[in-house]
DSSP file (Angstrom, degrees, kcal/mol; ACC not computed):
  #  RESIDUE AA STRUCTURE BP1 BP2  ACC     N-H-->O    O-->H-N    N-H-->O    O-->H-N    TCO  KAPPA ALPHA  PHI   PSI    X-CA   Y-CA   Z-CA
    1    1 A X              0   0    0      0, 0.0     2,-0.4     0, 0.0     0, 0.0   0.000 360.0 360.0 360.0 133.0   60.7   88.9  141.7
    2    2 A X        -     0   0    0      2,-0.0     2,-0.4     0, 0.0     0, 0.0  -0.903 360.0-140.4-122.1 143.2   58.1   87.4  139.2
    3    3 A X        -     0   0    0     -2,-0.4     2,-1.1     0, 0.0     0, 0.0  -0.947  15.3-147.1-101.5 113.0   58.8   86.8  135.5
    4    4 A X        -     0   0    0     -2,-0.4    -2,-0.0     1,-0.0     0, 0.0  -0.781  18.9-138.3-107.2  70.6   55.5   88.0  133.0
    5    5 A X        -     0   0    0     -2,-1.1     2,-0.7     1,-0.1    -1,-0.0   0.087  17.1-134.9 -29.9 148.5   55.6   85.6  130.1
    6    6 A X        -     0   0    0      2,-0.0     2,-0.4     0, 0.0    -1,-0.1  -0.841   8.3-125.7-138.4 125.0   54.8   87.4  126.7
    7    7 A X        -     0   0    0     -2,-0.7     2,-0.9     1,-0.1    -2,-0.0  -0.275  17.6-153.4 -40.0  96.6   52.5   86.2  124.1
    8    8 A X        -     0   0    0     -2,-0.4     2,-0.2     2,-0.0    -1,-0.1  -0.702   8.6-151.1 -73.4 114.8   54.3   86.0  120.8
    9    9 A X        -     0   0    0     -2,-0.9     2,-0.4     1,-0.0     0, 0.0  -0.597   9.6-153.3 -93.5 142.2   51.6   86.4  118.3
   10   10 A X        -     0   0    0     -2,-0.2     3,-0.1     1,-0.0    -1,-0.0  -0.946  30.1-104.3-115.5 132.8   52.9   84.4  115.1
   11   11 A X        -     0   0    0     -2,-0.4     2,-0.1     2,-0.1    -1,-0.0  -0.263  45.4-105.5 -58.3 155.0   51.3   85.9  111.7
   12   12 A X     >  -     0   0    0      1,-0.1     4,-3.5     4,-0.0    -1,-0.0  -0.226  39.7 -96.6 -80.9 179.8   48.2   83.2  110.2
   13   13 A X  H  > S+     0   0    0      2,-0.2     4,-2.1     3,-0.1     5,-0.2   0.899 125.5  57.6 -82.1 -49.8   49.1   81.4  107.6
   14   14 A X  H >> S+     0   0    0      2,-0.2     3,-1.5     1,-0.2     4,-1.2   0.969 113.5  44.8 -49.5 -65.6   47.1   84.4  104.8
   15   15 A X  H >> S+     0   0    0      1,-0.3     4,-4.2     2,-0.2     3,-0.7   0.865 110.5  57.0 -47.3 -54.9   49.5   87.2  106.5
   16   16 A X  H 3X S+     0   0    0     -4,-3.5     4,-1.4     1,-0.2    -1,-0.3   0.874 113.7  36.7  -8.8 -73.8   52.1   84.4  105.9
   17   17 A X  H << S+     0   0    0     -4,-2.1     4,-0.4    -3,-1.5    -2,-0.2   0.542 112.7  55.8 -60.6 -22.6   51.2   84.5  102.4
   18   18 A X  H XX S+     0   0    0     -4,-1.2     4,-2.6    -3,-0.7     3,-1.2   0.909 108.5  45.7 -86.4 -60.1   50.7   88.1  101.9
   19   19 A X  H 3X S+     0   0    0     -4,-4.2     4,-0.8     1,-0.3    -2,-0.2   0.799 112.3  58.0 -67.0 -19.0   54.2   89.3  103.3
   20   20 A X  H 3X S+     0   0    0     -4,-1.4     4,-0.6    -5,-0.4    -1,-0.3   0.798 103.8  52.9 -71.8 -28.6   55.7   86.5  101.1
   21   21 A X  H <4 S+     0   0    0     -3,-1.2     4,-0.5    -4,-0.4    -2,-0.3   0.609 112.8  36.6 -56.8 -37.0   54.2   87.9   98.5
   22   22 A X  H  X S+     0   0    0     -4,-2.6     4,-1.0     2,-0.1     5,-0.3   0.589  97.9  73.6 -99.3   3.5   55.4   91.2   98.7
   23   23 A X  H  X S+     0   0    0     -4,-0.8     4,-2.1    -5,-0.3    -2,-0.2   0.821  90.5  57.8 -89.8 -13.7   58.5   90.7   99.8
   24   24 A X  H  X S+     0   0    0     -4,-0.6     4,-2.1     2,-0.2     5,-0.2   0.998 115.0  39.0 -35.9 -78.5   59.7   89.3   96.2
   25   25 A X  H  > S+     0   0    0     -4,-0.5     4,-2.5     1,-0.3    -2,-0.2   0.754 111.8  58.5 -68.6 -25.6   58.7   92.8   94.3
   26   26 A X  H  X S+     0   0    0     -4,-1.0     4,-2.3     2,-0.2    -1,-0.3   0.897 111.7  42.8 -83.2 -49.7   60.0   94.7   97.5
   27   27 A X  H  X S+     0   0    0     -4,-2.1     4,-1.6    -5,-0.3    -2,-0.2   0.940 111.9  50.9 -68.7 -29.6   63.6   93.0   96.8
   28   28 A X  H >X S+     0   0    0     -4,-2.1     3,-1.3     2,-0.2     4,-0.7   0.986 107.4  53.9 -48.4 -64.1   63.5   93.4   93.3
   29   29 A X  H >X S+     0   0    0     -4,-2.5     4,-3.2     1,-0.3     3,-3.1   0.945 115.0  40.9 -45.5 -62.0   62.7   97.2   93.7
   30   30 A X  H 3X S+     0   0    0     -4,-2.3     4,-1.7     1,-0.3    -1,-0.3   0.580 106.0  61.6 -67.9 -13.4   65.7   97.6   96.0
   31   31 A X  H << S+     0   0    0     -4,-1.6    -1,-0.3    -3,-1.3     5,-0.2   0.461 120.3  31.7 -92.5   1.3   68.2   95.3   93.9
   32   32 A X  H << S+     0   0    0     -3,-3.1     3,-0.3    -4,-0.7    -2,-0.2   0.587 114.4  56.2-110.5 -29.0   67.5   97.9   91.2
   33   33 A X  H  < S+     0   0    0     -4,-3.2     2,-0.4    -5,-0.3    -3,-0.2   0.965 125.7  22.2 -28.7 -69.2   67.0  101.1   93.4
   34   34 A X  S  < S-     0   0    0     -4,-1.7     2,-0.4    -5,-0.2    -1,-0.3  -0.965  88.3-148.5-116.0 107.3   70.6  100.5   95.0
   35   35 A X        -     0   0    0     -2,-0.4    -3,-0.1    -3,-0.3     6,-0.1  -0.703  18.6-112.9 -57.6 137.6   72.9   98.4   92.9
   36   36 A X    >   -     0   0    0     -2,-0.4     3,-1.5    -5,-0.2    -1,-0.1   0.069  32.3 -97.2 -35.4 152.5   75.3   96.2   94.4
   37   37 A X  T 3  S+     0   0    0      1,-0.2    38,-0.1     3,-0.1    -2,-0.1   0.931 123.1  47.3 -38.3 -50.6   79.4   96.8   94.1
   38   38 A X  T 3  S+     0   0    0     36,-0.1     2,-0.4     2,-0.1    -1,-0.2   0.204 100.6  72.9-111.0  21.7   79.4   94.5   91.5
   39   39 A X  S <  S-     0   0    0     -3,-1.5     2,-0.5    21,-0.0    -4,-0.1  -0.904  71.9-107.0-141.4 168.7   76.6   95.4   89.1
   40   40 A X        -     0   0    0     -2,-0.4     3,-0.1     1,-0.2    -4,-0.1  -0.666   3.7-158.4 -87.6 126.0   75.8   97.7   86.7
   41   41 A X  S    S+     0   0    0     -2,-0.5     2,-0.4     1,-0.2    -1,-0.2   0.938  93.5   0.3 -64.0 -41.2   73.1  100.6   87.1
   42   42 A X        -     0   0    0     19,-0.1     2,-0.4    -3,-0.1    19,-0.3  -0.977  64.9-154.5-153.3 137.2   73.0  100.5   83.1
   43   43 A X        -     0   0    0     -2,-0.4     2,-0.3    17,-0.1    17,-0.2  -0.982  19.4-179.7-122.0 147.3   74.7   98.6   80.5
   44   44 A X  E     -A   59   0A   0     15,-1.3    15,-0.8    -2,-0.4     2,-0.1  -0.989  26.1-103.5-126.0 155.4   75.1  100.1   77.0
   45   45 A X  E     +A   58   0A   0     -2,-0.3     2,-0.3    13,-0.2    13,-0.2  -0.227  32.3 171.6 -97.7-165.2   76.6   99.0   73.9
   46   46 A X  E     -A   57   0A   0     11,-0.8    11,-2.2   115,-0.1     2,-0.3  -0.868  12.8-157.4-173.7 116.6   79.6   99.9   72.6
   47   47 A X  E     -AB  56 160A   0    113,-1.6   113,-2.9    -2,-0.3     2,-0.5  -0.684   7.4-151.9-109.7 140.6   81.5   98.4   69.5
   48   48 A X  E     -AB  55 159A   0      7,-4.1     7,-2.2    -2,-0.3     2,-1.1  -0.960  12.2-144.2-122.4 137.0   84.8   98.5   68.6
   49   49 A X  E     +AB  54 158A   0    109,-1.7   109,-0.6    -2,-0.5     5,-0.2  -0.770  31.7 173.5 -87.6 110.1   85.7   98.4   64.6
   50   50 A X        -     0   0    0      3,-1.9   103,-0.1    -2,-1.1   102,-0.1  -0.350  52.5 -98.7 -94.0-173.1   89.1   96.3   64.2
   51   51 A X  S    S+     0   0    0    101,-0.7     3,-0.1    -2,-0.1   102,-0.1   0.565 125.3  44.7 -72.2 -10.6   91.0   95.1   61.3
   52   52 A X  S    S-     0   0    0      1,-0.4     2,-0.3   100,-0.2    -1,-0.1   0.579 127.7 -77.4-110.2 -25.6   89.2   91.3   61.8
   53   53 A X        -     0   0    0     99,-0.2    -3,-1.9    98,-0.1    -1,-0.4  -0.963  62.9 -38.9 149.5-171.6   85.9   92.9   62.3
   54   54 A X  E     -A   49   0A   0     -2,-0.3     2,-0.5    -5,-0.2    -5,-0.2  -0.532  51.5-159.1 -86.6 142.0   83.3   94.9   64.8
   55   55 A X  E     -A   48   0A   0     -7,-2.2    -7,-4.1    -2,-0.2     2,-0.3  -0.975   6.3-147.2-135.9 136.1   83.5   93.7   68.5
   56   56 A X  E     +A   47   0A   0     -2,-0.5     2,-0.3    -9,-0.2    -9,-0.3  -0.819  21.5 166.9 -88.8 125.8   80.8   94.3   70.7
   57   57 A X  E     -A   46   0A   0    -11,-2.2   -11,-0.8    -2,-0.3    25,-0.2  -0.980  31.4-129.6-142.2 135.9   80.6   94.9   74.4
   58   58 A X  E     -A   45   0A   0     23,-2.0     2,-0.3    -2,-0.3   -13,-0.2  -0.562  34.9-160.8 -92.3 171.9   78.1   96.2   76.8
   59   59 A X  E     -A   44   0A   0    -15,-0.8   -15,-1.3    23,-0.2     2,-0.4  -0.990  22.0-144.4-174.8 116.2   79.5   98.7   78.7
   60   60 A X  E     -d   84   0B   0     23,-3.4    25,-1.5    -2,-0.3     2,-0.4  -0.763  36.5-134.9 -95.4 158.0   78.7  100.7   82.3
   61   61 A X  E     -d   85   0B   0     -2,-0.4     2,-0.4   -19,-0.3    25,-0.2  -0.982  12.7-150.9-126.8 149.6   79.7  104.3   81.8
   62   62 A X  E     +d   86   0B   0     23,-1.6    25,-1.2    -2,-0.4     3,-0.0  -0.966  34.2 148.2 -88.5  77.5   81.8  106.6   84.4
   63   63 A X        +     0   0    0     -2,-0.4     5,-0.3    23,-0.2    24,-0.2   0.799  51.8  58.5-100.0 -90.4   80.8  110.3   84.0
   64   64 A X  S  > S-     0   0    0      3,-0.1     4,-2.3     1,-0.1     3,-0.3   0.199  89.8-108.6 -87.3 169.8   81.1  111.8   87.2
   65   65 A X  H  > S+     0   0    0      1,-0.3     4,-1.1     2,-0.2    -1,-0.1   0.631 122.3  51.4 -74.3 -12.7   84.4  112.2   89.6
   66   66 A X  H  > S+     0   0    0      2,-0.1     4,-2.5     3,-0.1    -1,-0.3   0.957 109.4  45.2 -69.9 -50.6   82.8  109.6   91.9
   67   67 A X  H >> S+     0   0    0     -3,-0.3     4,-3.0     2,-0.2     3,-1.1   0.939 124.9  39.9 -44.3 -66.6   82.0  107.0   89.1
   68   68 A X  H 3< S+     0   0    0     -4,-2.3    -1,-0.2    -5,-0.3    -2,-0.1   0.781 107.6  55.1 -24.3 -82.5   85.7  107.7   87.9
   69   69 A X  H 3< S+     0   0    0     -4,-1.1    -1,-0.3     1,-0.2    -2,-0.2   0.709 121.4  30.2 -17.2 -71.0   87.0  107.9   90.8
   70   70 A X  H X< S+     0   0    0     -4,-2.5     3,-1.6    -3,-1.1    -2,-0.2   0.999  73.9 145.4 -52.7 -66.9   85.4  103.8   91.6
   71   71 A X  T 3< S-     0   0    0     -4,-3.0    -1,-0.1     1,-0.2    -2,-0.1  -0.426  76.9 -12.7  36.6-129.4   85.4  102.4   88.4
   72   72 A X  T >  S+     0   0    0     12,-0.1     3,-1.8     2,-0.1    30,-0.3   0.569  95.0 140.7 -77.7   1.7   86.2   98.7   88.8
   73   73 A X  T <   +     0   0    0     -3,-1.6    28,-0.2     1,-0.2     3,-0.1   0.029  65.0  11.0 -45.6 142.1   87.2   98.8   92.2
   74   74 A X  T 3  S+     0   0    0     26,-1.5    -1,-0.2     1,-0.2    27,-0.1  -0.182  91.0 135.8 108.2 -33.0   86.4   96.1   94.6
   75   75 A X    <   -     0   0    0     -3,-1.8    -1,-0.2   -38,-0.1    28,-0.2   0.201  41.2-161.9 -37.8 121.7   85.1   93.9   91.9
   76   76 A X        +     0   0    0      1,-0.2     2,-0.3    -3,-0.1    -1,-0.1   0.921  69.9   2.8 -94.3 -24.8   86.1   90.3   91.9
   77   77 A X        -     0   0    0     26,-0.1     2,-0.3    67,-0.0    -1,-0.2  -0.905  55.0-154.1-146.4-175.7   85.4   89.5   88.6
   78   78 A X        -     0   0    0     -2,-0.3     2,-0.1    -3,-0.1     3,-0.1  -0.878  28.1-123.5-174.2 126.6   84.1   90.9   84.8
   79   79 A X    >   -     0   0    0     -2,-0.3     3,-2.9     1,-0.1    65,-0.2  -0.210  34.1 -98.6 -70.3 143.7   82.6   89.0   82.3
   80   80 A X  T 3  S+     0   0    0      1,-0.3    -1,-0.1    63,-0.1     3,-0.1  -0.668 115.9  32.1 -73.3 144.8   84.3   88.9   78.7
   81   81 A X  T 3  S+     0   0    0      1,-0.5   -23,-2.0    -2,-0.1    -1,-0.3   0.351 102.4  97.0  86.0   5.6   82.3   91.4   76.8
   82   82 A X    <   +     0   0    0     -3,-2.9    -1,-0.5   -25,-0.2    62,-0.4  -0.839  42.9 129.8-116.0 177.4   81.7   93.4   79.6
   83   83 A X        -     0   0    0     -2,-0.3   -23,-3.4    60,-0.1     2,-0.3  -0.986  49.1 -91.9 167.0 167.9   83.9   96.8   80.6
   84   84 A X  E     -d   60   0B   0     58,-1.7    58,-0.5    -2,-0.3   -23,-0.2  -0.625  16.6-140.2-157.2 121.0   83.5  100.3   81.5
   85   85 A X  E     -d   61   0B   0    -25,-1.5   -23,-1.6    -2,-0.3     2,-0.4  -0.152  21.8-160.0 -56.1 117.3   83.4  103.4   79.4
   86   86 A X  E     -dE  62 140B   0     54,-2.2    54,-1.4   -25,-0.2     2,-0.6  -0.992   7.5-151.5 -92.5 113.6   85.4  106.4   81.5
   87   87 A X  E     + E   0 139B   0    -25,-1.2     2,-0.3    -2,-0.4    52,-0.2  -0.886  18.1 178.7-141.1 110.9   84.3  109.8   80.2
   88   88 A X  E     -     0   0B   0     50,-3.0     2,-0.3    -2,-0.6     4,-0.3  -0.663  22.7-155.8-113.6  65.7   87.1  112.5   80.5
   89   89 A X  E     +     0   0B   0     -2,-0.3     2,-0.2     2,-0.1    -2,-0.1  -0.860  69.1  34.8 -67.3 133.7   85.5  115.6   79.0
   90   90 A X  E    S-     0   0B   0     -2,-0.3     2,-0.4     2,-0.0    47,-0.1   0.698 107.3 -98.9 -67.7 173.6   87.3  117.7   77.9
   91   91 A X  E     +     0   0B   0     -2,-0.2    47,-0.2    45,-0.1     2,-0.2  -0.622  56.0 146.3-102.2 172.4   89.9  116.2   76.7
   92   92 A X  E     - E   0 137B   0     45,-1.7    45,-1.4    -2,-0.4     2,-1.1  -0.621  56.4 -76.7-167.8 175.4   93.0  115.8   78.5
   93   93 A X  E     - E   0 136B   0     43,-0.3     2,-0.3    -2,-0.2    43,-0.2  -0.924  58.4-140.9-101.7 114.7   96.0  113.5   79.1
   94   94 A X  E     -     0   0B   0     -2,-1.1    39,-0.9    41,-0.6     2,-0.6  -0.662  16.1-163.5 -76.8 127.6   94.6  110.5   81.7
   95   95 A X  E     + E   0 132B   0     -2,-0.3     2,-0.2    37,-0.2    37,-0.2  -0.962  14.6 174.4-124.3 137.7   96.1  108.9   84.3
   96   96 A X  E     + E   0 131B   0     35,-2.6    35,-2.2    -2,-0.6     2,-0.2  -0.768   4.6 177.3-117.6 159.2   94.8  105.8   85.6
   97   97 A X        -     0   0    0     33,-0.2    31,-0.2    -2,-0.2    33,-0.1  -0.901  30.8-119.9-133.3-151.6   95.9  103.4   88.1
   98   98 A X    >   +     0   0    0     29,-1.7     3,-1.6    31,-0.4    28,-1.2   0.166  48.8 149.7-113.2  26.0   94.7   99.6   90.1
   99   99 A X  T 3  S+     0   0    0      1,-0.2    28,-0.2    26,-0.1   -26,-0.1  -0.358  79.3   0.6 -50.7 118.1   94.4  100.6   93.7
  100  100 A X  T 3  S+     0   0    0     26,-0.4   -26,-1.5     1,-0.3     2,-0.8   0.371 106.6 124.9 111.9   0.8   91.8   98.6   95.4
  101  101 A X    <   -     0   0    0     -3,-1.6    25,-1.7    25,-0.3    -1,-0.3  -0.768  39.7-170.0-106.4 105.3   91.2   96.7   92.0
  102  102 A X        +     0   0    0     -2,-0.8     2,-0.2   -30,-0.3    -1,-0.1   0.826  55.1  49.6 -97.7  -5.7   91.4   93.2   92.0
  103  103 A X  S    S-     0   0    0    -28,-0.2    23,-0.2     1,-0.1   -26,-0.1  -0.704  90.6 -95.0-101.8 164.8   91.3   91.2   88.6
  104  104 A X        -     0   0    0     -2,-0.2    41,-0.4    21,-0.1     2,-0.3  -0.131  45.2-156.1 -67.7 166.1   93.6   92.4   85.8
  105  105 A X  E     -F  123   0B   0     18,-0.5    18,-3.2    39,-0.2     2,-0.6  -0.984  26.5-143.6-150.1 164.6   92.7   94.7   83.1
  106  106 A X  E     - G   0 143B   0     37,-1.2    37,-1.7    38,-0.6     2,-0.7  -0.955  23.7-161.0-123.3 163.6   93.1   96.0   80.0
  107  107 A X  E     -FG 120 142B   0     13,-1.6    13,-3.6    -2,-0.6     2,-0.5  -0.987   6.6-161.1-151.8 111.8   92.5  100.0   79.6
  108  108 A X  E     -FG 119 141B   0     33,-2.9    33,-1.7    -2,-0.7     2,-0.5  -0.922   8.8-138.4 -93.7 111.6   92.0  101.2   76.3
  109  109 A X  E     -FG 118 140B   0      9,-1.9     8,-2.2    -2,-0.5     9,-0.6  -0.667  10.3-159.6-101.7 143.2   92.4  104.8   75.5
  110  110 A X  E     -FG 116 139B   0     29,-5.4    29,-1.6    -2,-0.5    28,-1.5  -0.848   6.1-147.7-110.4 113.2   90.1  106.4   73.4
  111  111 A X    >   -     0   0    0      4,-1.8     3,-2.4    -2,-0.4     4,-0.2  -0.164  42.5 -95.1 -59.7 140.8   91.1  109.9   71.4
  112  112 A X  T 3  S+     0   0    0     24,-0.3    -1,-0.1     1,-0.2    55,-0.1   0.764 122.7  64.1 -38.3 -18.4   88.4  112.4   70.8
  113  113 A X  T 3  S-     0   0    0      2,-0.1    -1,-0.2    55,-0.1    54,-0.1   0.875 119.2-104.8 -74.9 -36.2   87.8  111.0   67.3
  114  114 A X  S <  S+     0   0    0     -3,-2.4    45,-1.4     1,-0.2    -2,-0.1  -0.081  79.4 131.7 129.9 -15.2   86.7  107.7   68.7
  115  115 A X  B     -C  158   0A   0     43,-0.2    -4,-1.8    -4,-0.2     2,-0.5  -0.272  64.6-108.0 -75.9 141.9   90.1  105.8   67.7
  116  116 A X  E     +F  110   0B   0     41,-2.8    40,-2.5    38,-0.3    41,-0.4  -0.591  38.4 174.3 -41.2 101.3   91.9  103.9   69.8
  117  117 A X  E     +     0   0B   0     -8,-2.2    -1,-0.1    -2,-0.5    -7,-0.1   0.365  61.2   2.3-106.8  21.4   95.5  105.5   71.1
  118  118 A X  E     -F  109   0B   0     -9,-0.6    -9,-1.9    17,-0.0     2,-0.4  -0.494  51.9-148.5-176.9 118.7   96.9  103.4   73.4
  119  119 A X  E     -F  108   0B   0    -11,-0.2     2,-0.8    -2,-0.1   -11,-0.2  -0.827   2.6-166.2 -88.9 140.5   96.5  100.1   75.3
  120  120 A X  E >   -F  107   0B   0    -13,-3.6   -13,-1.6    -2,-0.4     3,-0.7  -0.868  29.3-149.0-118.9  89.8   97.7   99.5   78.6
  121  121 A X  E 3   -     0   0B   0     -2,-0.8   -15,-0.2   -15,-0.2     3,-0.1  -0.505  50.6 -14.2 -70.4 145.4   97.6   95.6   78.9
  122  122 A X  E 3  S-     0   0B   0     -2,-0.3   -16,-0.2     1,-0.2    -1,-0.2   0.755  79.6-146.9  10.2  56.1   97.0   93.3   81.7
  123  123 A X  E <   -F  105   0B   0    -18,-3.2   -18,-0.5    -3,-0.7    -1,-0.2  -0.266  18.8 -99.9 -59.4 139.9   97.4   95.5   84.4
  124  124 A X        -     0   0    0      1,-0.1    -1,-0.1   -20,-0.1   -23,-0.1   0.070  40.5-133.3 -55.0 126.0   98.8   94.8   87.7
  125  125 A X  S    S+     0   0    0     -3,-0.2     2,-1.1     1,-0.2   -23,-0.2  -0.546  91.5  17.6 -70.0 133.7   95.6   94.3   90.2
  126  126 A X  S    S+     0   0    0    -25,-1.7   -26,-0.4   -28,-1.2   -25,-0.3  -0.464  98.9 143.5  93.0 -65.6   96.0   96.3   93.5
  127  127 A X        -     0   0    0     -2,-1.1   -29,-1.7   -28,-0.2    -1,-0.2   0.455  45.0-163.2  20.1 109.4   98.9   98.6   92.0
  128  128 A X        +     0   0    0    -30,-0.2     3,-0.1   -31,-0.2    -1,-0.1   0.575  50.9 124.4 -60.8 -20.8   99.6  102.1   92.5
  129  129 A X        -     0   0    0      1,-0.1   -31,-0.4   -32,-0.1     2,-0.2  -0.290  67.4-117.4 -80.5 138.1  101.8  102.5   89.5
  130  130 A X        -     0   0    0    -33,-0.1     2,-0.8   -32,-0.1   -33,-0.2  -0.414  22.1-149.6 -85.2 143.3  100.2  105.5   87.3
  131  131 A X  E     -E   96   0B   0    -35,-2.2   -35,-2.6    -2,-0.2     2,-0.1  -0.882  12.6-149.1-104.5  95.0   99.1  104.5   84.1
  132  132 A X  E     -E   95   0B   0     -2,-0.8   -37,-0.2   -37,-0.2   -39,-0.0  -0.460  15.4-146.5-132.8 141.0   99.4  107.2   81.4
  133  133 A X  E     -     0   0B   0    -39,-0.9   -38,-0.1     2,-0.1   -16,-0.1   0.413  36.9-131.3-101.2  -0.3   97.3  107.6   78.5
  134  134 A X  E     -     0   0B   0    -40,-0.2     2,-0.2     3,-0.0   -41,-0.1   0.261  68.7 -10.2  97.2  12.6  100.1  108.8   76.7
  135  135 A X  E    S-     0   0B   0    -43,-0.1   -41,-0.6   -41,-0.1   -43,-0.2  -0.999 109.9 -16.3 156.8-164.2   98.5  112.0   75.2
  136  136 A X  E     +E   93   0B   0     -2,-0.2     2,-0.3   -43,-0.2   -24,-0.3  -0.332  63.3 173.6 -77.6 152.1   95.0  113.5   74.9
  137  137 A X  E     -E   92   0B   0    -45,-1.4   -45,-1.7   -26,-0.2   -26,-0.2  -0.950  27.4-172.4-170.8 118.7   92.1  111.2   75.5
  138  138 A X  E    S+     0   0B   0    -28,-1.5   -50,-3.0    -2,-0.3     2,-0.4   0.541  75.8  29.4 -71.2 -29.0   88.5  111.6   75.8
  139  139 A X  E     -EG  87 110B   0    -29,-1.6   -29,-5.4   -52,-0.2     2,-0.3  -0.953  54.3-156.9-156.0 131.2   87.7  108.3   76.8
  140  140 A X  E     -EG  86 109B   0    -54,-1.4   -54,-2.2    -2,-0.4     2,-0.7  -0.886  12.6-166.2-100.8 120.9   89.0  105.2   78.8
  141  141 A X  E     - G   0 108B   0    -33,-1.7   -33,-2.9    -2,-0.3     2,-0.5  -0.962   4.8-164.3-122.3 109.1   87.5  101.6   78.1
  142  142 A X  E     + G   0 107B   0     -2,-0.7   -58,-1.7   -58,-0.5   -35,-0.2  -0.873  18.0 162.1 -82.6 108.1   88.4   99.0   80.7
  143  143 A X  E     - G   0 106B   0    -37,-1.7   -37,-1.2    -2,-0.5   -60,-0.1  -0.199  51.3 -73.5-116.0-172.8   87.8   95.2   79.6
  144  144 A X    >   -     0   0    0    -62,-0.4   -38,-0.6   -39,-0.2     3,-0.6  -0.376  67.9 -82.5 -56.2 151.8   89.3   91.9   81.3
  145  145 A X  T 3  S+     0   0    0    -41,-0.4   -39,-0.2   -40,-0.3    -1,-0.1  -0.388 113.2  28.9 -35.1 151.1   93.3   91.3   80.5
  146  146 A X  T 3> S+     0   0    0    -41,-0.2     4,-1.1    -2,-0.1    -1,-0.2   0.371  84.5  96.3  51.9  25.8   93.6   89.8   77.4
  147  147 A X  H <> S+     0   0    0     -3,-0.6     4,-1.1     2,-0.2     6,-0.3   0.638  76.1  64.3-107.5  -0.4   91.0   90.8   75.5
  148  148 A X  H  4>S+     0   0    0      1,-0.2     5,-4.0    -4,-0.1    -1,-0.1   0.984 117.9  36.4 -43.7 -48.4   92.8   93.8   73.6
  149  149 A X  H  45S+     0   0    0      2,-0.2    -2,-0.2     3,-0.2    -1,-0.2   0.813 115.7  51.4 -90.5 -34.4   95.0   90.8   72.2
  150  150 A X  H  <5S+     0   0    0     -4,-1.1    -1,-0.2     1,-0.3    -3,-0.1   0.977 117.2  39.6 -59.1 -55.9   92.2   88.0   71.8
  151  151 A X  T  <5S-     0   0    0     -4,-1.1    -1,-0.3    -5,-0.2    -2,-0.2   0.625 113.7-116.3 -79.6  -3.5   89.8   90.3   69.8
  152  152 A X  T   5 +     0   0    0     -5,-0.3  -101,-0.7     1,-0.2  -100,-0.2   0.978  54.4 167.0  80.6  38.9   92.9   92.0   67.6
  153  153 A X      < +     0   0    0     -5,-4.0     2,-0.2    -6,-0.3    -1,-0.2  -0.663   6.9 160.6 -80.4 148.8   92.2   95.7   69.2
  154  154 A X    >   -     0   0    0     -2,-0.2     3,-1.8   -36,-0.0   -38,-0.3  -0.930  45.2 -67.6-175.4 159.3   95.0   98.0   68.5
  155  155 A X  T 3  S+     0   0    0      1,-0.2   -38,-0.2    -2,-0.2     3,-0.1  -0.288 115.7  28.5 -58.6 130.2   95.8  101.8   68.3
  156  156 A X  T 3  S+     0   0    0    -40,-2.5    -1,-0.2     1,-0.4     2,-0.1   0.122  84.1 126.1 121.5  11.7   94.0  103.6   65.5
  157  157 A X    <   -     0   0    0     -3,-1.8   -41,-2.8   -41,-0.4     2,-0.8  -0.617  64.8-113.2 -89.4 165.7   91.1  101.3   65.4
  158  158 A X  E     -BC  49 115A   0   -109,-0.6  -109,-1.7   -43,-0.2     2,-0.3  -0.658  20.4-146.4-111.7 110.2   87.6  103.3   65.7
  159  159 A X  E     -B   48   0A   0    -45,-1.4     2,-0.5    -2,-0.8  -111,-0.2  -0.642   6.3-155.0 -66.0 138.9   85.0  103.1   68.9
  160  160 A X  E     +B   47   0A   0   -113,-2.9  -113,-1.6    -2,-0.3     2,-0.2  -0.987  42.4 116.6-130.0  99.9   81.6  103.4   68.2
  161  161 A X        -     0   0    0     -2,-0.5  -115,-0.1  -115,-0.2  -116,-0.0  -0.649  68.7-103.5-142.8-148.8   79.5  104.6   71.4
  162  162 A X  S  > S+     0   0    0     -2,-0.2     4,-0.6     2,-0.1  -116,-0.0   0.569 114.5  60.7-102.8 -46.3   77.5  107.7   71.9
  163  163 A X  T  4 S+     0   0    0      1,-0.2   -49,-0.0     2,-0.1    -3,-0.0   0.587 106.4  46.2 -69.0 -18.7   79.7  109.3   73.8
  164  164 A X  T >4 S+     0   0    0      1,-0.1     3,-1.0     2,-0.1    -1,-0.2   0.457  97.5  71.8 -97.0 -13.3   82.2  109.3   71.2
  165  165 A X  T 34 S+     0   0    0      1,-0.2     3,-0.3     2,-0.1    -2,-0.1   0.732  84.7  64.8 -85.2  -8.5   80.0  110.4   68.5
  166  166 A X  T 3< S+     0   0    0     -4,-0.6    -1,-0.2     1,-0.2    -2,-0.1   0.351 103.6  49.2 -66.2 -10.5   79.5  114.1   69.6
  167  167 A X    <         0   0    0     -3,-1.0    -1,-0.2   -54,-0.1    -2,-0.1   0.267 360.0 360.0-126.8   7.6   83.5  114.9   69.0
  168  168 A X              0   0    0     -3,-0.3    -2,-0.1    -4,-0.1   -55,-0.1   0.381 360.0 360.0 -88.5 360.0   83.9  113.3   65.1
């Protein structure tokens, strides 16, 4: 039995230089191509009007039954002033719950006018329990726990997005 060594040709030091060079812009492309679990194809913003004053949050939006469907699952964490917009057209009575979802949340539901008509605070991470929007509801905003109560959100107060402004 005889054994054949085989030449491994190792790239010169320009080829080196060249595939190092494209391989930056080639990872870029693909970290925007295909987002990750935990990042947003698009953030927009989206203000909520309170009694203390406007609060701002950029905002992924949920249109179609897959997005829904995900939402924050899998996520290990969410930045304060971030969230994500849930888009129930028509509208309809929502049920939400935390399967698969680990940090707490708070889920604001939004009435076709844009107002605020219900908060569901610091919900249980991982949870089955259905989470009821308590009446008709165009739109679901899911932020961190505790920020309903830090920023002095409360039912009747008015959302200002895009999505809301088609139904006033």
């Amino acid at each position: 039995m005889t054994f054949s060594a085989v030449a491994v040709r190792r790239p010169t030091f320009s080829r080196r230089l060249v595939l190092r060079a494209l391989a930056v812009p080639l990872a870029m492309f693909v970290l925007a191509a295909f987002p990750t679990a935990g990042s947003a194809a698009e953030l927009q913003p989206l203000e909520i009007v309170t009694r203390s004053g406007v609060k701002m949050f950029s905002v992924e939006i949920a249109q179609t039954d897959e997005e829904r469907e995900k939402g924050l699952m899998y996520r290990k964490e969410l930045a304060d002033g971030r969230g994500m917009l849930f888009d129930f057209s028509p509208v309809q009575t929502v049920s939400m719950w935390m399967k698969n979802t680990f940090i707490s949340l708070d889920m604001i539901f939004i009435g076709a006018d844009g107002r605020v008509i219900r908060i569901a605070e610091n919900t249980e991470p991982q949870s089955t329990r259905i989470i009821s929007s308590g009446g008709p509801a165009k739109a679901v905003l899911e932020v961190i726990a505790g920020t309903a109560r830090k920023q002095g959100i409360a039912p009747g107060d008015q959302v200002v997005h895009p999505l809301l402004e088609k139904h006033r």
